[in-house]
C-alpha positions as CSV (number, residue, x, y, z in Angstrom):
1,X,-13.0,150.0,-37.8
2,X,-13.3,151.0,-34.3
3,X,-9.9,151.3,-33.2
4,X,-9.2,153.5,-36.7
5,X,-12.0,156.0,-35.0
6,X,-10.7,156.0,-31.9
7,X,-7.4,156.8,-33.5
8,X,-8.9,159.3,-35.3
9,X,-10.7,161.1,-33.0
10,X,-7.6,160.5,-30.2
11,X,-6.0,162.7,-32.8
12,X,-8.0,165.4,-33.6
13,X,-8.6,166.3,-30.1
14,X,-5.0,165.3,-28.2
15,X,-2.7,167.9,-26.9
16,X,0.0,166.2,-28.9
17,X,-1.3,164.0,-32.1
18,X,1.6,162.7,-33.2
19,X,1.4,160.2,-30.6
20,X,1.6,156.6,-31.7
21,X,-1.8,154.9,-30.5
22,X,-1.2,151.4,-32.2
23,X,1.0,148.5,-31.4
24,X,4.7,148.7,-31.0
25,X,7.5,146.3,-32.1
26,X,7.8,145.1,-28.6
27,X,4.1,144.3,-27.5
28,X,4.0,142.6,-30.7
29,X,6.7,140.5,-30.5
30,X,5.2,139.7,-26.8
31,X,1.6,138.9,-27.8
32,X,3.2,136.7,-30.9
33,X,5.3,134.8,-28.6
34,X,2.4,134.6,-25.7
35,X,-0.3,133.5,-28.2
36,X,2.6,130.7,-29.8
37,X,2.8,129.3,-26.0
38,X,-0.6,129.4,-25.1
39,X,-1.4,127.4,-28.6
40,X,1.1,124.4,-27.5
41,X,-0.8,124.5,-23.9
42,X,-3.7,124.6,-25.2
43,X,-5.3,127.4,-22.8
44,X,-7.2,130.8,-24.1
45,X,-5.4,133.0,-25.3
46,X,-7.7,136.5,-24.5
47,X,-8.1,135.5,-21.1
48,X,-4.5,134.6,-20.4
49,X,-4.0,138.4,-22.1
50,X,-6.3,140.2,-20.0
51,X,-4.6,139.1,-16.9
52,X,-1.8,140.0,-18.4
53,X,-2.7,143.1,-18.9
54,X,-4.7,143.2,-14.9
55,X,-0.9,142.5,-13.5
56,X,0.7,145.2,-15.8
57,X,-1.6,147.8,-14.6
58,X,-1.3,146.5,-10.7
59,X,2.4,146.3,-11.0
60,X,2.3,149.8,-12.6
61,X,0.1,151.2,-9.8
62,X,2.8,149.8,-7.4
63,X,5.7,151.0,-8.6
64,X,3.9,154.8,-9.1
65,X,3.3,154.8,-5.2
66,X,6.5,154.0,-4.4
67,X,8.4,156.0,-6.4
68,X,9.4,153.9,-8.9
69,X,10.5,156.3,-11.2
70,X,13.7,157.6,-9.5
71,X,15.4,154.4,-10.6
72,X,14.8,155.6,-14.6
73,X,18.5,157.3,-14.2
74,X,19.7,154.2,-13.5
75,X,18.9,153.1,-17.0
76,X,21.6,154.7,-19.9
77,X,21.7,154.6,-22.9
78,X,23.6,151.5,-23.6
79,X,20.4,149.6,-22.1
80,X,18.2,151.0,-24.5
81,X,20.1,150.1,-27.5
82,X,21.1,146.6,-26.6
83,X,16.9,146.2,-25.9
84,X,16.2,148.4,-29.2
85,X,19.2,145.3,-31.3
86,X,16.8,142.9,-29.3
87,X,13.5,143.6,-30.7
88,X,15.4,144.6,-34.4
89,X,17.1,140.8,-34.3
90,X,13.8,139.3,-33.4
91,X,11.8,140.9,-36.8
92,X,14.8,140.0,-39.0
93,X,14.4,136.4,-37.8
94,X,11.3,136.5,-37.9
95,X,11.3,137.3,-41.4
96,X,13.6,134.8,-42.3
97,X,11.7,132.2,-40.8
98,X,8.8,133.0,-43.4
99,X,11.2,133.2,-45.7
100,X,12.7,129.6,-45.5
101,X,9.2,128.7,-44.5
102,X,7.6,129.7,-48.6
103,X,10.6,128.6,-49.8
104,X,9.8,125.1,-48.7
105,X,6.0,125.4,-49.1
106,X,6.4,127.2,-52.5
107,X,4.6,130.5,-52.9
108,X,0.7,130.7,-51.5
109,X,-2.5,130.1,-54.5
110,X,-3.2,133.3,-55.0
111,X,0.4,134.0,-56.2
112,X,0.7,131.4,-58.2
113,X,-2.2,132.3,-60.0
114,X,-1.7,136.3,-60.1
115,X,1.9,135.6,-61.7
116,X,0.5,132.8,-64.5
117,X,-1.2,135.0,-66.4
């Protein structure tokens, strides 16, 4: 409920609210895959994330001072798209997984039930 309201109000008063204040393909993809690894170590998942997120912002503070950004014409288009057919092949597999996964499971209880009547 909170992050709806914050949404809301990030809206209604930002210069441009069509902006996209949610989570993206890739961060999602990166917190499934963190929170998959962290479950087979066994360590905490929300720490391990805000650290994550304490290097990002360090390693984002560095590269601003230095002038990171000059190297963004280094990156064409070609870079995008074959990152852009990474996260896209990732969500189809994903999907099939689940797929193959109900298919061997058989469909959840409350579908079963719902489609008896």
């Amino acid at each position: 409920m909170v992050s709806c309201v914050a949404g809301v109000l990030f809206h209604l008063l930002a210069g441009c609210p069509l902006i996209i204040t949610g989570v993206t393909g890739p961060v999602l993809l990166f917190d499934e895959a963190l929170y998959q690894s962290v479950q087979a170590v066994g360590l905490d998942f929300l720490s391990l994330r805000v650290w994550t997120g304490v290097w990002t912002a360090i390693i984002a503070l560095v590269v601003a001072a230095f002038q990171g950004s000059v190297l963004v014409r280094y990156f064409t288009k070609f870079t995008k798209d074959i990152f852009a057919s990474l996260v896209a092949l990732l969500f189809i597999f994903e999907a099939v997984r689940k797929l193959f996964k109900v298919g061997a499971t058989g469909l959840p209880k409350f579908f079963r039930e719902r489609n008896s009547h």
